[in-house]
N, C-alpha and C positions, 0 to 999 in steps of 0.2 A: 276478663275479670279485673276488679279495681283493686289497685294499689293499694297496700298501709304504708304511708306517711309517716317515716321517722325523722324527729326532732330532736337532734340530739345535740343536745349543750356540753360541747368536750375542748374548754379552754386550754390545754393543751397538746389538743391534738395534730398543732402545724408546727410543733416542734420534733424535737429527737430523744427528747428522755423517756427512759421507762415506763411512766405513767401513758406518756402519748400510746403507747404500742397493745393499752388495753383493752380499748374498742376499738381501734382503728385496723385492729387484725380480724376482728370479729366479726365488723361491719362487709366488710370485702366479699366474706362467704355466707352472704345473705343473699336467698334466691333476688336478683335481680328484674323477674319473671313476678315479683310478689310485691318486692321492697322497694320503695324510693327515698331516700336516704338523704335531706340535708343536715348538714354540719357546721354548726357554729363555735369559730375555735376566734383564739388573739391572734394579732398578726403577731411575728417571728419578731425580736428586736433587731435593732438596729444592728448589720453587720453579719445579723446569723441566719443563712440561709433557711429558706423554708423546708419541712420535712416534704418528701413526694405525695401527690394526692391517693386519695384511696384508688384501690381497684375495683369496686363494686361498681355495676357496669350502671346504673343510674342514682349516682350519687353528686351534690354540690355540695364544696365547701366553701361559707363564709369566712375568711378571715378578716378581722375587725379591731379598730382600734379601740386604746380605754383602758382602764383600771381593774384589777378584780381586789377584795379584801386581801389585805396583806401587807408586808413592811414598804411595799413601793408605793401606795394607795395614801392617799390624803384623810385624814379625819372626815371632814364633810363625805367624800364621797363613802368611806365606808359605811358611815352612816346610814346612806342613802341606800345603800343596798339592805344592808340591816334589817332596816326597817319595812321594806318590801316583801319580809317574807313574812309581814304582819298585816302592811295593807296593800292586797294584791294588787288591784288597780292601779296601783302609785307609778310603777315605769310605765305604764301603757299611758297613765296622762301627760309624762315629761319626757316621752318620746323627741317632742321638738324643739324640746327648751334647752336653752345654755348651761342650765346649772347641772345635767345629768350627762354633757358632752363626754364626758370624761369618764362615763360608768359602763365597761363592757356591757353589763347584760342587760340594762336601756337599749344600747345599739341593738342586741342578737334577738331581744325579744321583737323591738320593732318588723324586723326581717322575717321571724318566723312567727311574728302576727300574721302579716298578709297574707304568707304564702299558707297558712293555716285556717286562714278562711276562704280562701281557694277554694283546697282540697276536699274542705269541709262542701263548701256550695257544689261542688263536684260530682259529692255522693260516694266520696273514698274516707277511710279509716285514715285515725291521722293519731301518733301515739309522741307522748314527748318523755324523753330520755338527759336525766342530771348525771356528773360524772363528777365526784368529789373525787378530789381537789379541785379549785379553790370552790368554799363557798355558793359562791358565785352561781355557778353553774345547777346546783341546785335548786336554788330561789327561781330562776330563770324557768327550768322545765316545769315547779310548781305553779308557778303565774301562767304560763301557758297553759296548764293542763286543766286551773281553776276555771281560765278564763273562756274555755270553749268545753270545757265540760269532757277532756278526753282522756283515754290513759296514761297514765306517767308510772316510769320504771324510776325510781331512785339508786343511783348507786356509789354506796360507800368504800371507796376503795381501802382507805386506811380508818377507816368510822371515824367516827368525832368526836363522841364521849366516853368510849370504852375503854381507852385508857388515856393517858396524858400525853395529848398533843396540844402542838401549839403553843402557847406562850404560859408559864401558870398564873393560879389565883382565882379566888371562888367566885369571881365576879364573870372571868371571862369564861369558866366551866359552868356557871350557870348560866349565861349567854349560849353559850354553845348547846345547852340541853334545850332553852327554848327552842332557837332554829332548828332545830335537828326536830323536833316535836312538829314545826309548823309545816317544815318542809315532805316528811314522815306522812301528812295529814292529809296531801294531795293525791299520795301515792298510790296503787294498787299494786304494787310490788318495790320490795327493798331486797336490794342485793349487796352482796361484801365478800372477801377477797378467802375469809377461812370460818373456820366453824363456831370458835369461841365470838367473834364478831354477830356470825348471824344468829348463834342460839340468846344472846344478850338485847340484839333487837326481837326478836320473837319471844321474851321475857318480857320487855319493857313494851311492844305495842301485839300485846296478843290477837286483836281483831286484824293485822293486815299480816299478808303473807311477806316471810323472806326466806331467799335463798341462797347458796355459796354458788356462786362465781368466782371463780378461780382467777388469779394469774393466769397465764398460757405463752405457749411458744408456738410460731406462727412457722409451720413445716418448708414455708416457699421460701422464707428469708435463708434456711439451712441449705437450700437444695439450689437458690443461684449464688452460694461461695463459688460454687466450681466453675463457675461462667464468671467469675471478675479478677482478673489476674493482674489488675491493677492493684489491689488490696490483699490479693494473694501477695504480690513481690512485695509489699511494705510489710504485712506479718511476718512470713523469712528473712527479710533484712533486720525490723526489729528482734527475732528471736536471734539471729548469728552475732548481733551488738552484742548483747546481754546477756546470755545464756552460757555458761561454760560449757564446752564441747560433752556431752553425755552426761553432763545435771538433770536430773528432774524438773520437769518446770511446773511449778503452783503458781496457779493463776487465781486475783482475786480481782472481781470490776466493779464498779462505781464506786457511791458511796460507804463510808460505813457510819461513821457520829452523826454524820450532818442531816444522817435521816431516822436513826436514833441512839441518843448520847450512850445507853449501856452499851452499846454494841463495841464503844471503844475499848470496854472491860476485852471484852473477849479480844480482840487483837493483842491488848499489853500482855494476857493470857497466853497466847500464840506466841510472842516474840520471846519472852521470859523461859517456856520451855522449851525453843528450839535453842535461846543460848546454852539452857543447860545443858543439852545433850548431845554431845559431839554425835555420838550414832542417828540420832534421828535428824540432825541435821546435814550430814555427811551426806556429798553430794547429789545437793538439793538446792533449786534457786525460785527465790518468791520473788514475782512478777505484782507488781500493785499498779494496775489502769484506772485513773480515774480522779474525784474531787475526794482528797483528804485535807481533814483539817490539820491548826498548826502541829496541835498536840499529838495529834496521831502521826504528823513527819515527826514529832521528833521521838515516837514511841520508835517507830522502824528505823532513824538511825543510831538505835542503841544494838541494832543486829549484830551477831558476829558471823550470821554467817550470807552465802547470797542471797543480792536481793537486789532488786533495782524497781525505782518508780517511777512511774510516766506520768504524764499529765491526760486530763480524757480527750479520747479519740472517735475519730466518726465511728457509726453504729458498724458498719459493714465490717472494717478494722477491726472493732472490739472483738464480735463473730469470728474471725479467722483467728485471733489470736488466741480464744477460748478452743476452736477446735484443735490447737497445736501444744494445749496443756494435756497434762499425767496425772493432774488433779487440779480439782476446782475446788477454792478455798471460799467457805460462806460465815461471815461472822455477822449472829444475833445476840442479841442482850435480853431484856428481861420479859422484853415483851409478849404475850403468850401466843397472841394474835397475830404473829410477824410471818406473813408468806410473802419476801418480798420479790420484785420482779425478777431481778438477775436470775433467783433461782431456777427460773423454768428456763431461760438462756441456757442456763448450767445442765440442766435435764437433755436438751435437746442436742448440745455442743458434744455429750458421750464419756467425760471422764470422768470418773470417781467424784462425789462431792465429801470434801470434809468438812462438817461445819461445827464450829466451835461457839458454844454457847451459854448464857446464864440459867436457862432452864429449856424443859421440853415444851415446840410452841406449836405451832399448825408448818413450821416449814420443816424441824423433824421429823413428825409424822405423815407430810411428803415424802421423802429421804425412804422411810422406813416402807409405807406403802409399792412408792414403786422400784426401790431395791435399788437406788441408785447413788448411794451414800452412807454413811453414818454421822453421829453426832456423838459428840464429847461434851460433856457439860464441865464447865471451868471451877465449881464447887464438888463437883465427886471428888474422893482419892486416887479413883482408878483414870481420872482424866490429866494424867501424868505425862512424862516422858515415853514410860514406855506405851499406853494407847495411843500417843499420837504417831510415834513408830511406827507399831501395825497400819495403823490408818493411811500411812504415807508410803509405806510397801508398796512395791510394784503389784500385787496381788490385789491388798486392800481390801479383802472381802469380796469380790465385787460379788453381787448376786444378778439372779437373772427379773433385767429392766423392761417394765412393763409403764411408760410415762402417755399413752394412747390418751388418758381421759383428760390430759393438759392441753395438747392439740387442739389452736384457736378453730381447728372444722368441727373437732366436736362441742365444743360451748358454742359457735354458731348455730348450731342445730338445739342446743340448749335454750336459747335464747329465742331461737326462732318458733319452738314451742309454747314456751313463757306469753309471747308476743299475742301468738293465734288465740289463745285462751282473753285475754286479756281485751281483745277487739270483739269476742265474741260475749262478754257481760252484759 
């Protein structure tokens, strides 16, 4: 039987941050028997080790140098990609020219030209896959997909006009809704991360189908903790640093502002009622792993009570230290559409999540679905002292957790459906 041919443009996927981790878990538990899998990602910067390759048993990934739209990107060159997802042709003619050296997805389309007219001369299925963020990456799978006439999956992880990303101003929101329309245009399937996302593209392009793809948590990274006692002995040595001897530890990881600004409400939120409440903060110590901004270090050192911050740490690390909290602390803002990654981290690691929020978004109605959290909203009355109390109890509600449909094996089988249908048009 012939192969389908996946071309997936996932500019972050030779890294280590969250976004990496949401095809690259996916891809792995794709029948290898079916799939052949190239990957076109940026190389790592300078200094920071490459993330490990996938495990899908016939897969290559390109890592590639070059620019993608964004504050490191040159005027010209953004340009130049820009304008690409207007006229398709345009990287495939300046493949070999000087003035595109510098535009990742010149280099990745080149790479997965050829080997996409291979496959094609072959007489095998060949499907291309965009993975938003950046940009980029989308342009990229729609110019391939124009360009041989093949299936293309688009996917929005954070969308791009549903709410207010990226920089404002109605020049670059209408910038943003073109590309999103051209790239949209290529597609035979759009996918996005929660419900409010995908019911607003299936509003705005009624003739193409889209679907929720989820976040997930990928079951093998939970199940080799116990095989690396290398990062086991650094999570027990950093909890006996920091931890007072039978404190509660809340754990909170990555980001919070720097991936959306309301979300720093709910922290001042957080800090403000734990000052006020000697009881609910009584022996209890918040763990903060990760990139906070200035303002948020100097919301947490208005704490009065424990707390300590680290800077961020390898992914394996992060994983041990989430399994060794009593709760797992998730702060959203206003966003409705906000199911961010850590949370299925959070799902999988096993403690309680409290998440403290501006309003109810698609990551509450996680929480509430599979029973493994609750949510406080920072504008009720009742999201006071004394709920946050309850919430932090040793007990905490917990109900019975049911997180199976987050599992990257069952959205690889999700996915690997979506696929079959889509080669068979």
């Amino acid at each position: 039987m012939n192969k389908i041919n996946l071309f997936v443009f996932a500019a972050h996927h030779s890294s280590n941050n969250i976004a990496a981790q949401r095809f690259k878990g996916l891809l792995k538990y794709l029948d290898p028997a079916k799939y052949r899998v190239f990957v076109f990602t940026r190389e790592p910067a300078s200094g920071v080790p490459a993330a490990a390759a996938p495990l899908h048993a016939d897969a290559e990934v390109f890592p590639l140098a070059g620019y993608c739209v964004g504050s490191e990107s040159s005027t010209p060159s953004s340009l130049l990609t820009l304008l690409a997802a207007f006229i398709r042709p345009l990287p495939f003619m300046l493949a070999n020219g000087e003035a595109s050296a510098n535009a990742w997805f010149v280099q990745a389309l080149a790479k997965a030209d050829r080997l996409c007219r291979e496959k094609l001369a072959a007489g095998e299925q060949c499907v291309a896959i965009g993975t938003y963020s950046p940009i980029d990456a989308l342009i990229a799978a729609a110019s391939l997909a124009s360009r041989h006439r093949i299936g293309c999956l688009q996917d929005f992880r954070d969308g791009l006009v549903f709410e207010p990303l990226g920089r404002p101003g109605w020049l670059r929101h209408a910038l943003r809704k073109l590309i999103e329309r051209r790239v949209v245009a290529a597609s035979r399937l759009i996918t996005s991360v929660s419900l409010p996302l995908v019911d607003d593209f299936r509003q705005r392009y009624p003739d193409k189908t889209a679907e929720i793809l989820p976040n997930g948590y990928d079951p093998a990274d939970f199940a080799a903790l116990g095989n690396d006692s290398s990062s086991e002995k650094q999570a027990a040595a950093i909890v006996a640093k920091y931890v007072p001897a039978g404190a509660m530890l809340i754990g909170h990881f990555g980001r919070i502002g720097a991936s959306d600004g309301s979300a720093s409400k709910s922290l001042d939120y957080f800090i403000d009622v734990l000052n006020d409440s000697v009881e609910a903060s009584a022996n209890k110590h918040v763990m903060f792993v990760g990139e906070l901004t200035p303002s948020e270090r100097a919301s947490i050192e208005r704490a009065t009570f424990s707390v300590s911050v680290l800077e961020p740490v390898e992914r394996k690390l992060a994983l041990q230290l989430m399994k060794r909290c009593d709760k797992l602390l998730l702060l959203t803002g206003s966003r409705a559409s906000c199911a961010t990654g850590k949370l299925f981290e959070y799902l999988a690691a096993g403690a309680d999540v409290v998440c403290i929020t501006g309003v109810h978004n698609a990551a509450t109605a996680i929480l509430a679905e599979t029973g493994a959290g609750q949510a406080l909203l920072t504008g009720e009355a009742t999201a006071g002292s004394e709920a946050l109390r309850k919430a932090l109890s040793p007990s905490g509600g917990r109900a019975q957790r049911d997180i199976s449909a987050y599992s990257k094996i069952a959205q690889a089988g999700m996915l690997d459906n979506w696929i079959s249908r889509m080669v068979l048009v």
